[in-house]
C-alpha positions as CSV (number, residue, x, y, z in Angstrom):
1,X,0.0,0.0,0.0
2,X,0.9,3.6,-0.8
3,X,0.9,5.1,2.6
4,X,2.6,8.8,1.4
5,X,-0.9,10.7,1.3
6,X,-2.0,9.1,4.8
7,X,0.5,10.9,6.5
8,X,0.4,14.5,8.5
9,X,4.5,14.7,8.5
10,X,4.7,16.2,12.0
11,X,7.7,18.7,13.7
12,X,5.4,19.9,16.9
13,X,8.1,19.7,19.6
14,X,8.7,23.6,21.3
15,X,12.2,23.6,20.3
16,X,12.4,23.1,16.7
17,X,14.6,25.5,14.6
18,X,13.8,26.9,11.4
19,X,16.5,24.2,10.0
20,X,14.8,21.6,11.1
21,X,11.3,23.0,9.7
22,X,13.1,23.2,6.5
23,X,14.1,19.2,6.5
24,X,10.4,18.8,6.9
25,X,9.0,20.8,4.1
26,X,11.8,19.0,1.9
27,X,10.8,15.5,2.9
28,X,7.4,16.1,2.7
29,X,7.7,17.7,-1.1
30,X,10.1,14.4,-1.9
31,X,7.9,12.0,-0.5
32,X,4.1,13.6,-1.3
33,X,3.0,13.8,2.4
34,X,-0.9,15.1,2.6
35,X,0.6,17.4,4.3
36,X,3.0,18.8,7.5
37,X,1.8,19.4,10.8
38,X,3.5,22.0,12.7
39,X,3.3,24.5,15.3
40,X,1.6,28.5,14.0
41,X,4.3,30.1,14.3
42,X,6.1,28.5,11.4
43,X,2.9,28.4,8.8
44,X,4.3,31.3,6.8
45,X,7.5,30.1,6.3
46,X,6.1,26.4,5.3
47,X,3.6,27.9,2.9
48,X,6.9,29.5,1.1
49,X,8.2,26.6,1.1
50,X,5.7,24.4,-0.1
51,X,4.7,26.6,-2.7
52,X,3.7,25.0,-5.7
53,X,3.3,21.5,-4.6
54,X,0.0,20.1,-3.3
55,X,1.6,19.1,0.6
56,X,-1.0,20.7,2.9
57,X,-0.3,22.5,6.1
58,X,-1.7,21.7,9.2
59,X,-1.5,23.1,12.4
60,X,-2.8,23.0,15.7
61,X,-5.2,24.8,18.0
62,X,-5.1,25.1,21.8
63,X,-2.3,22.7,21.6
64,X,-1.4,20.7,24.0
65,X,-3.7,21.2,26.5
66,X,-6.8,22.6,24.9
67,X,-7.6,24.7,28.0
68,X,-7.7,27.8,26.1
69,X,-10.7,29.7,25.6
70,X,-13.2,29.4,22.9
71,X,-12.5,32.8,21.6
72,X,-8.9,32.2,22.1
73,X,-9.0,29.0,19.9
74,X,-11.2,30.8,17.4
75,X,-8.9,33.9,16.8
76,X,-5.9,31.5,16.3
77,X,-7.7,29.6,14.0
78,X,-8.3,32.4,11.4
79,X,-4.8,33.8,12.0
80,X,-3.6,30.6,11.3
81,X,-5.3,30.0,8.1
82,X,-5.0,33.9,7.1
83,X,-1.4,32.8,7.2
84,X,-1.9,29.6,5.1
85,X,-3.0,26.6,7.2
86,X,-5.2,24.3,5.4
87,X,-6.2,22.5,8.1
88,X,-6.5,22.6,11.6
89,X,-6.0,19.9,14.2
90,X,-7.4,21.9,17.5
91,X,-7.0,20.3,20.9
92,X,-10.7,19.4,22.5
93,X,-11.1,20.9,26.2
94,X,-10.2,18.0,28.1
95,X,-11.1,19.4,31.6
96,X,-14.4,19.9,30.1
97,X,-15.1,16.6,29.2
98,X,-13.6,15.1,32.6
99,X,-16.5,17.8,34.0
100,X,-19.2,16.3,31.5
101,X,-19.5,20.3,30.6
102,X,-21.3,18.6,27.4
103,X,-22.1,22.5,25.8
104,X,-18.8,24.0,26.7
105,X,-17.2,21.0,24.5
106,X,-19.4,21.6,21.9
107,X,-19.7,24.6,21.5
108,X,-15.6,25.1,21.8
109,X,-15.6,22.6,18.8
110,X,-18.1,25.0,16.8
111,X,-15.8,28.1,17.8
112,X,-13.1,26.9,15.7
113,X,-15.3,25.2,12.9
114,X,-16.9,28.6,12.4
115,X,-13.6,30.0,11.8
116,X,-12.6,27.4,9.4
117,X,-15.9,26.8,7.3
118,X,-14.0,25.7,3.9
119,X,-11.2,24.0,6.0
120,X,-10.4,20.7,7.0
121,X,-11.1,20.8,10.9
122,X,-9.7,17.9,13.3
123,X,-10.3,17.7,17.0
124,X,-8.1,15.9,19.4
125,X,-9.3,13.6,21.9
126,X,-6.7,12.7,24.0
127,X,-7.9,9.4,24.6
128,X,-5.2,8.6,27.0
129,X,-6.9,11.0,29.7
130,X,-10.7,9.5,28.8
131,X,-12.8,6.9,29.3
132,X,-14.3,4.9,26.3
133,X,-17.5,6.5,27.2
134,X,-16.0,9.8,27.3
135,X,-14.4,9.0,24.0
136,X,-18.1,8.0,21.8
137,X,-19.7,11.0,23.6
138,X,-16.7,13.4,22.2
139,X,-17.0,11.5,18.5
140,X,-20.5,12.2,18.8
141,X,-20.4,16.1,19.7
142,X,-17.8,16.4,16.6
143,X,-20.4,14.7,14.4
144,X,-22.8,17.8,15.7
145,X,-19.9,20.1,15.1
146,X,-20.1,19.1,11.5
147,X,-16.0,18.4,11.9
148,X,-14.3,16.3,9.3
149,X,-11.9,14.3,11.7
150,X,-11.7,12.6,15.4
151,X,-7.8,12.1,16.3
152,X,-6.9,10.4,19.0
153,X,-3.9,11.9,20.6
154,X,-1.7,15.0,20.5
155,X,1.1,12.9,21.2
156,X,2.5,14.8,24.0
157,X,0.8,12.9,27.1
158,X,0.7,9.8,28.3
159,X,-0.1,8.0,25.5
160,X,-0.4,7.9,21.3
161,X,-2.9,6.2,19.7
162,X,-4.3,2.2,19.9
163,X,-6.1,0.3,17.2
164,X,-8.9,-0.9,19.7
165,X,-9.2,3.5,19.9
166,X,-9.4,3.7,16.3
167,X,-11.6,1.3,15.9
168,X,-13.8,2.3,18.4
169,X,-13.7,6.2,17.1
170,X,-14.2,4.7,13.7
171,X,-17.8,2.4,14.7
172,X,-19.3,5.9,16.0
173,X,-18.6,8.1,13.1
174,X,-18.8,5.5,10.2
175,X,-18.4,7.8,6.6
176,X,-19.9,11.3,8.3
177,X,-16.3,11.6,9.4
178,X,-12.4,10.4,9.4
179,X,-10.4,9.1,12.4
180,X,-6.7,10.2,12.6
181,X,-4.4,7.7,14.5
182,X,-1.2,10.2,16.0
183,X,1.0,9.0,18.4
184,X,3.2,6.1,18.4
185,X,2.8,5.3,14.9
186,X,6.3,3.9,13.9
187,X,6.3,1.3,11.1
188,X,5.2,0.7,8.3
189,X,3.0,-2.6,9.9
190,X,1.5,0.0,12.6
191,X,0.6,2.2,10.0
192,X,-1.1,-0.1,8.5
193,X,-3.1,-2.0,11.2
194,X,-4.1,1.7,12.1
195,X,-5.3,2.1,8.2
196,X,-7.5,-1.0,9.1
197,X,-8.9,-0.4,12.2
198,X,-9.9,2.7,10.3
199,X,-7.6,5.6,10.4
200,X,-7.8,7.2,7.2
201,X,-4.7,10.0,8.3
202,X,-1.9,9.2,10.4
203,X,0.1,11.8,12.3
204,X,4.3,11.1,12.6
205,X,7.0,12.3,12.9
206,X,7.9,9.2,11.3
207,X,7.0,9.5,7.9
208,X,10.1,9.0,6.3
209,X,10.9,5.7,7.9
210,X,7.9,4.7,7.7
211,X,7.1,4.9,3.4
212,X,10.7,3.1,3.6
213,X,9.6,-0.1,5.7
214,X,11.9,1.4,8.3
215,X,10.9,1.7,12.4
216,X,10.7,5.0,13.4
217,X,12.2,4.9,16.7
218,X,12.6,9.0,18.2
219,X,9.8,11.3,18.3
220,X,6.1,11.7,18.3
């Protein structure tokens, strides 16, 4: 299988220099990611970058935590695509959902979906800090959101993503939306047991090693 436009090639880490955003953008072009997955700050030097070629840029919203306000999510959602983000992974309100604040999560999802009405808009679950329950109840909020993707993980907590997640994520949305596995997704075999537990976009820093049959073994 053909995994290159499965893949979010991701560079989130706080640290990353403009170097290394560079390496990304190159690899991505070479290998025909869907698209690279970075932090806001670098979109407008990925989009000259990627100029020309059809990689995407994603970024993220509220990341990691998602405790930021609605309005504060929203803003940095049109700034983000005013500077050339085609689609947005934002970070659901985790404390929220521990609360069962049902309209808060929402209504935090439609914040940023308003902002991004022709966009590509992903919310991350963090299923590491949730129950299963907790999990179909945020899958089904995002349906209501009219959001294109559930992801499982921002990679930055205790844990990535599972295929018994996926699956799980997948069986509530069926075809109204996508799942996207991030987080621990290393080889080529993981990516695809993700693909068929029904991950239809993988997020890795791993890409690379990944299209080559190679274990990805630093990184998110």
């Amino acid at each position: 299988m053909n995994l290159n436009k499965y893949i979010d090639h991701t560079l989130l880490k706080a640290d990353a220099k403009k170097t290394e955003i560079e390496k990304l953008c190159s690899e991505a072009k070479e290998f025909d990611f869907a698209t690279v997955c970075i932090n806001p700050t670098h979109i407008s030097y990925a989009k000259e970058l990627l100029n020309g070629t059809n990689v995407g840029i994603t970024t993220v919203i509220g990341f990691p935590l998602g405790s930021n306000t609605s309005e504060v999510k929203a803003f940095e959602t049109k700034q983000a695509i005013e500077n050339g983000a085609t689609e947005i992974d934002m970070v659901v309100n985790i404390g929220a959902v521990k609360d069962g604040n049902w309209d808060l999560v929402l209504n935090d999802m439609k914040a940023v979906k308003n902002s991004a009405p022709n966009n590509c808009v992903k919310v991350i679950l963090e299923n590491c800090l949730l129950t299963k329950e907790e999990i179909v109840k945020c899958c089904e909020l995002a349906l209501e959101a009219k959001l294109e993707f559930v992801k499982t993980s921002t990679g930055f907590s205790t844990g990535g993503a599972t295929f018994e997640d996926v699956s799980l994520m997948k069986s509530v949305v069926k075809e109204n939306a996508k799942v996207k596995a991030a987080g621990g997704v290393r080889t080529y075999d993981d990516a695809i047991k993700m693909i068929e537990s029904g991950a239809e976009r993988l997020g890795t820093s791993g890409g690379v090693a990944i299209v080559k049959g190679q274990e990805h073994k630093n990184g998110y």
